[in-house]
C-alpha positions in Angstrom: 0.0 0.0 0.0 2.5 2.4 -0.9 1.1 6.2 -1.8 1.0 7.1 -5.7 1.5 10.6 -6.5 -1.5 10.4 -9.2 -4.8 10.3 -8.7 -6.0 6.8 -10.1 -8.2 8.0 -12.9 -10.5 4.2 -12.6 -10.3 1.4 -10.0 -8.1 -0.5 -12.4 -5.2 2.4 -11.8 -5.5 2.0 -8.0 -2.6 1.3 -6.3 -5.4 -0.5 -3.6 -9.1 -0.5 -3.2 -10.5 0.2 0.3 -14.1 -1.8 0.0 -15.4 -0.2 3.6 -14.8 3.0 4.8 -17.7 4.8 6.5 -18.7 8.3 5.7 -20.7 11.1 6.6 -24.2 11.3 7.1 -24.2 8.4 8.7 -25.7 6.8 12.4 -22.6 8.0 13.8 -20.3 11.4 13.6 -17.5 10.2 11.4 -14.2 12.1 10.5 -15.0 12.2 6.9 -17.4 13.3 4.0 -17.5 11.2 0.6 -15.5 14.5 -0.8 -12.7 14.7 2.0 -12.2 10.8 1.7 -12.2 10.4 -2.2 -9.5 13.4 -1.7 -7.8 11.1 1.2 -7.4 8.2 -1.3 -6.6 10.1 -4.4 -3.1 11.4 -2.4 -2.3 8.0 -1.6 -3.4 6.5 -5.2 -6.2 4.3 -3.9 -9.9 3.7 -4.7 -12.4 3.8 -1.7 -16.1 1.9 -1.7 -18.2 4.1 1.0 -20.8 2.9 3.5 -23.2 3.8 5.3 -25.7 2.3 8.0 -28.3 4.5 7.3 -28.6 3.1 3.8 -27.2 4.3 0.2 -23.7 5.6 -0.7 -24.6 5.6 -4.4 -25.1 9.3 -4.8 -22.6 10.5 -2.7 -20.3 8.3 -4.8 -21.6 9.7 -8.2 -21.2 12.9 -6.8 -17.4 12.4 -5.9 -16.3 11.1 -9.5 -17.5 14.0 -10.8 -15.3 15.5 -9.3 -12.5 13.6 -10.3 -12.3 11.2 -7.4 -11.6 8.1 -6.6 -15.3 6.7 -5.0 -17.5 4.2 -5.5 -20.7 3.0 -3.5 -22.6 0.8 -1.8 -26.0 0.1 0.2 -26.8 -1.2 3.1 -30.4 -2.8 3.6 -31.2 -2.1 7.2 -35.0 -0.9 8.3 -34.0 3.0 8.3 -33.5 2.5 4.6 -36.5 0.2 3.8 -35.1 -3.2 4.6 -34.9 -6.0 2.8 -36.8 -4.3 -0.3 -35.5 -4.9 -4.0 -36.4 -1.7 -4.9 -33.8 -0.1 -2.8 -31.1 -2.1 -4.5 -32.5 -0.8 -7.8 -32.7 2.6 -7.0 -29.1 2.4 -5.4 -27.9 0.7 -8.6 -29.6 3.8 -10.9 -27.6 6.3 -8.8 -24.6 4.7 -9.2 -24.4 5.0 -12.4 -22.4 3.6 -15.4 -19.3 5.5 -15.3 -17.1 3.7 -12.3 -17.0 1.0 -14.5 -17.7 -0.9 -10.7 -20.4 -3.3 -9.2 -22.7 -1.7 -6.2 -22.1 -3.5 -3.2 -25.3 -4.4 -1.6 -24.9 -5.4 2.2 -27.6 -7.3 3.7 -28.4 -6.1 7.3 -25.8 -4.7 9.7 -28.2 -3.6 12.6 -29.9 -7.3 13.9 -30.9 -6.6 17.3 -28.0 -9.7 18.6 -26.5 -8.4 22.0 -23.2 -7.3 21.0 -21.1 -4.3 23.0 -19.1 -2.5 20.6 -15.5 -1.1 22.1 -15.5 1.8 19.6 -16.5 5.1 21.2 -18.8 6.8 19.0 -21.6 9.4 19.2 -25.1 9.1 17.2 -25.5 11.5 14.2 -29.0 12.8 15.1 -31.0 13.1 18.2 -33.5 11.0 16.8 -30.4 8.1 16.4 -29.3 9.2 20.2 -33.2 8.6 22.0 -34.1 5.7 19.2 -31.3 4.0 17.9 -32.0 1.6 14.9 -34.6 -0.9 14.4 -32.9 -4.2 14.0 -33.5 -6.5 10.5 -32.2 -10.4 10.4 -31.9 -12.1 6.9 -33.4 -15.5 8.7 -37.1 -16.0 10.4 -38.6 -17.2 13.2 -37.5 -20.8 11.9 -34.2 -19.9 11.5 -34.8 -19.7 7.3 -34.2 -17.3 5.1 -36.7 -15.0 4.6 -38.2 -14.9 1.0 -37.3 -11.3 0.3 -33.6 -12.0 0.9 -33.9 -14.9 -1.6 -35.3 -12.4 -4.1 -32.4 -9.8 -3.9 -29.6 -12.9 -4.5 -31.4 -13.8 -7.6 -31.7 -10.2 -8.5 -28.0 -10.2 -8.0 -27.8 -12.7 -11.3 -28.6 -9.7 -13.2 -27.6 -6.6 -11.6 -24.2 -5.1 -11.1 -24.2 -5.6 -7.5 -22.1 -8.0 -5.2 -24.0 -9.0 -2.2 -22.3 -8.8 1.2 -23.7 -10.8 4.4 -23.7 -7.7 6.2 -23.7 -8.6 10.0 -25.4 -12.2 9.8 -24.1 -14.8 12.4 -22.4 -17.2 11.7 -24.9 -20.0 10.6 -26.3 -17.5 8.5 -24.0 -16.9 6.6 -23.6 -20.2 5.5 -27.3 -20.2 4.6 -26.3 -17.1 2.8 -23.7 -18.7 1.3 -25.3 -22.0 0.5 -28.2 -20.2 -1.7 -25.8 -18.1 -3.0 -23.9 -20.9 -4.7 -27.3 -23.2 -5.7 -28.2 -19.7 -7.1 -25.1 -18.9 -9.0 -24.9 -15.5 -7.6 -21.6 -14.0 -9.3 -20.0 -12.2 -6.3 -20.5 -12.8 -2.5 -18.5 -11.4 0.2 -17.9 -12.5 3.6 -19.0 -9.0 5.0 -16.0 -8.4 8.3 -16.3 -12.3 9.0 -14.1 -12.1 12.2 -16.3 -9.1 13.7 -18.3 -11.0 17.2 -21.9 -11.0 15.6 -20.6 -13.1 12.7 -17.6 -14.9 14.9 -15.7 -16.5 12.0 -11.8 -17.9 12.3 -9.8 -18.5 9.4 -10.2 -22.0 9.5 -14.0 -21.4 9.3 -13.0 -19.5 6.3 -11.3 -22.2 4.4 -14.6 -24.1 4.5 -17.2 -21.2 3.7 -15.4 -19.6 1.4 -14.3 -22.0 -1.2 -16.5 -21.4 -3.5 -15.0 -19.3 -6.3 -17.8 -16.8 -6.6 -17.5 -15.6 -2.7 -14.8 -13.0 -1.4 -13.5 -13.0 2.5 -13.2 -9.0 4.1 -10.3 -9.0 6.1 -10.9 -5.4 7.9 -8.3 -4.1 10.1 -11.0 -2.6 12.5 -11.5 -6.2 14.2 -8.1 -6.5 14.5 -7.6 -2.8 16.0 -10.5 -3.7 18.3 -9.4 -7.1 19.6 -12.2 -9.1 18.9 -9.0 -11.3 16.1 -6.0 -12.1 17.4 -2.8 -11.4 15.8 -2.6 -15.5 14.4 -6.2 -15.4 13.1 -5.6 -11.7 11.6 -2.0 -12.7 9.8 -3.5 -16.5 8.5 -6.3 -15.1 6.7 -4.5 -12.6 5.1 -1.6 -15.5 4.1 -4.0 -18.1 3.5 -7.5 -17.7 2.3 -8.3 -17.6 -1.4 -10.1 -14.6 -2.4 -9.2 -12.8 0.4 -9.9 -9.1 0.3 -8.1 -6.4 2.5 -9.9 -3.2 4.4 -10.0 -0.7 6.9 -13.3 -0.5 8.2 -12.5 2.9 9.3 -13.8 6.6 9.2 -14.8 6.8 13.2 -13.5 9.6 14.4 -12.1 7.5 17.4 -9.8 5.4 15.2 -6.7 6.5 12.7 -7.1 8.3 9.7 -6.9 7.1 6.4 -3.0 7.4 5.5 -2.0 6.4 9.1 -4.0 3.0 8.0 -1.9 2.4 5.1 1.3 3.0 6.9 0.1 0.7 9.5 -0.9 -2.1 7.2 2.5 -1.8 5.4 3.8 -3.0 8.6 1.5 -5.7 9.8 1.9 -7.0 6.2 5.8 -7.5 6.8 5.4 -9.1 10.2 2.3 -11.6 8.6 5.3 -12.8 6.4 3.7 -12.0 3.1 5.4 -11.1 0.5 4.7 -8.2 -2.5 2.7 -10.9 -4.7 -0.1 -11.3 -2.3 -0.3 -7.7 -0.7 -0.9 -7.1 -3.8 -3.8 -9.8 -4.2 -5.3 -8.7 -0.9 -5.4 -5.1 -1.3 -5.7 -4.6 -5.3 -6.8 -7.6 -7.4 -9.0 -9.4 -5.2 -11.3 -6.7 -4.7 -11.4 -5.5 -8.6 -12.1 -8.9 -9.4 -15.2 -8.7 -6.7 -15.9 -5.5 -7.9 -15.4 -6.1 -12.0 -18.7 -6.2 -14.2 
């Protein structure tokens, strides 16, 4: 992840491709709009993908490359944006656009209710957020199924320019997820933060899930930042799984900024062992190839 001096004109000119950083307006105060981070990234010769719990990145994303920078988009399906509603992810996919050349990542719930106490320190975006918090969404129902819509947006996904991430689903979801995915032939599936405690996979989980061709494994630094992965687990999936992709998770204006990241990662990189031919697979090709049309 060594800084470019030039602005990477499309995703394929990136030096890496961030596939989670979180932006402004979201349900939390974060230390970044889409325009300050696309400028971020461009410095260091990187492409960004922004999120954003409160639902669609799509615009925002559009916005930036008009403006010359490096952004691209995603959604995220919680009940503040609608849910589990195919319309959403058409409407995301419209105001995307054409021109990033890019598939919309589509993440399936990250709010789901499961008791979980995060160790980032973070402050809601709105009063309304602050006294109400967000209404949790699972992909599964009461019989531990998946629930018809979700079935509906991963055969959508067959004919849209979307790849669909398993959002916060545990981990017996997402191999349901997964498991449709695949009988499906949904082209590109990624393993949304898989070590993160609501999902609560290792690498050697990994190995199994992930071997189908079609899904992608998120290695974020955030889990590892936050000590919820050990140093082994964090180091053995970035050596070892196929189709693993590297991110940062970031944008809370608790945690580093964006170039501090990739001076960070250059590091934990060397002491993982791996050498330039897969950081460059983890932090450039993998994602492109999750993210190619």
């Amino acid at each position: 992840m060594t800084p470019e001096p030039t602005t990477a004109a499309t995703a394929g000119q990136a030096a890496f491709v961030d596939v989670h950083y979180h932006v402004g307006p979201d349900a939390y105060v974060r230390r970044h709009t889409a325009a300050t981070a696309g400028d971020q990234y461009a410095r260091l010769g990187g492409w960004v993908v922004l999120k954003n719990h409160l639902g669609s990145t799509a615009a925002q994303a559009w916005e930036a490359r008009q403006q010359g920078l490096p952004v691209s988009g995603s959604i995220v399906l919680n009940d503040i944006a609608g849910g589990l509603d195919t319309r959403a992810v058409e409407q995301a996919v419209v105001q995307h656009g054409e021109d990033s050349g890019l598939r919309l990542i589509v993440h399936l719930p990250t709010v789901t209710g499961r008791t979980h106490t995060s160790r980032l320190s973070r402050t809601p975006a709105h009063p309304l957020l602050a006294r109400d918090g967000l209404r949790p969404l699972t992909v599964t129902d009461g019989d531990g199924a998946l629930k018809a819509e979700v079935r509906e947006i991963l055969r959508m996904a067959r004919d849209l320019p979307i790849v669909i991430s398993t959002g916060h689903a545990d981990g017996r979801e997402v191999a349901l997820l997964v498991e449709e995915a695949v009988r499906l032939d949904v082209p590109r599936v990624m393993l949304n933060q898989p070590a993160n405690p609501m999902t609560g996979l290792s690498c050697a989980d990994l190995l199994d899930i992930a071997s189908a061709e079609q899904v992608y494994a998120e290695q974020t630094a955030l889990t590892y930042l936050l000590g919820y992965q050990d140093w082994d687990d964090f180091a053995a999936v970035l050596a070892k799984v196929p189709r693993a992709l590297y991110s940062s998770d970031l944008g809370q204006t608790s945690q580093m900024d964006i170039g501090e990241w990739t001076t960070h990662s250059r590091d934990w990189f060397e002491k993982a062992g791996l050498d330039e031919s897969r950081i460059t697979e983890v932090v450039r090709d993998a994602p492109l190839r999750m993210l190619s049309l």
